[in-house]
N, C-alpha and C positions, 0 to 999 in steps of 0.2 A: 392363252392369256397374252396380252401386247403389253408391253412398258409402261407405267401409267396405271395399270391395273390395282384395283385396290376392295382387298378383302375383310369381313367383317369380325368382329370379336364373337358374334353368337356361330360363325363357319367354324370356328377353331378350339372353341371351350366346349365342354360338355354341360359345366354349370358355370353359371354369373349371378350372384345373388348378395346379399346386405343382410345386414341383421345391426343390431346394439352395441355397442360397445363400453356401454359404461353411459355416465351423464353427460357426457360432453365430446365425447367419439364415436365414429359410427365405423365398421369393418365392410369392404367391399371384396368378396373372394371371387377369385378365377380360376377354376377347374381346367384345365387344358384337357383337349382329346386322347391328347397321345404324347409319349415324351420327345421325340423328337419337335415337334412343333413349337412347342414351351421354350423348347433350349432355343430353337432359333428367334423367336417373340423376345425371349428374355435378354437374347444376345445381339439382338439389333439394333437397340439403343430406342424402339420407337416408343416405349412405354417408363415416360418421365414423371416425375413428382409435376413439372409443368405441364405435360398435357392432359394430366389427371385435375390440373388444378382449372385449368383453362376449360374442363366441362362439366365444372361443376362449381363456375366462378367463385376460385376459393383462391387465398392467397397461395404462391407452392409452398411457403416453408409450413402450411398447414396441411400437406401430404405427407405421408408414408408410404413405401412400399415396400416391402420384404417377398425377396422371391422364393419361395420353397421346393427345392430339387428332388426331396423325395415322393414327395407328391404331385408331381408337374403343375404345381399352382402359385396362384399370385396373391397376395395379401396385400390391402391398401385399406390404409387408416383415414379419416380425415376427419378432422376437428370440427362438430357439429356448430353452424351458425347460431343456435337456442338450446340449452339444455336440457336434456331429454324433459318429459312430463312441463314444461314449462310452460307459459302462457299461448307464447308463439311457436313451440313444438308443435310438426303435423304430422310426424311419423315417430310415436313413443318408442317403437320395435325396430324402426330404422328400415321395416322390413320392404320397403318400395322405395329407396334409396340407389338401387340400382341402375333404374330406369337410365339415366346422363350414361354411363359407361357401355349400352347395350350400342349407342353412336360411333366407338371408338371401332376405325380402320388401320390398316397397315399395308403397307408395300406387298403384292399379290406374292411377288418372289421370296419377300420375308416370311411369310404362314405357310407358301408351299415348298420355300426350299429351291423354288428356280427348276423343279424337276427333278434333282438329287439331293442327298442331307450329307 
């Protein structure tokens, strides 16, 4: 890999998926492969309430993210633009809500480590 290199969120999770969250949030989880990977994703500052907000044109203070170390996963909230079942609701289940975050890249050296962890 050269400088500049730049790796994908579905290289480095094992799962990426949505689901519900209630009427008016929706949960976005990220399974990492492996722990060492997570820790370095988690520790490199490239995964912000802003850049989660920025794909999925949403304000940031309308993210969450909570990272969970025993699981090497990543939990992210975000504030549903229509309330679940609602007129303008297109996803009751939230369940293809994923789709924006499957876009989300990082610094090749960040996911692999540069070679060593």
């Amino acid at each position: 890999m050269t400088p500049g290199d730049v790796i994908g969120i579905r290289d480095v999770a094992s799962v990426v998926r949505s689901k519900n969250a209630g009427p008016f949030r929706l949960t976005l989880d990220v399974l990492f492969a492996d722990a060492s990977t997570y820790r370095r994703v988690r520790d490199s500052g490239s995964v912000t309430p802003a850049v989660i907000a920025g794909l999925y044109s949403l304000d940031e203070r309308s993210v969450a993210l909570v990272w969970f170390d025993p699981a090497a996963a990543l939990k992210i909230n975000l504030e549903r633009r229509h309330s679940s079942a609602s007129f303008r609701d297109t996803d009751v289940y939230g369940a293809q809500q994923h789709a924006p975050l499957l876009s989300l890249t990082f610094p090749a050296e960040v996911a692999t480590g540069g070679g060593s962890d």
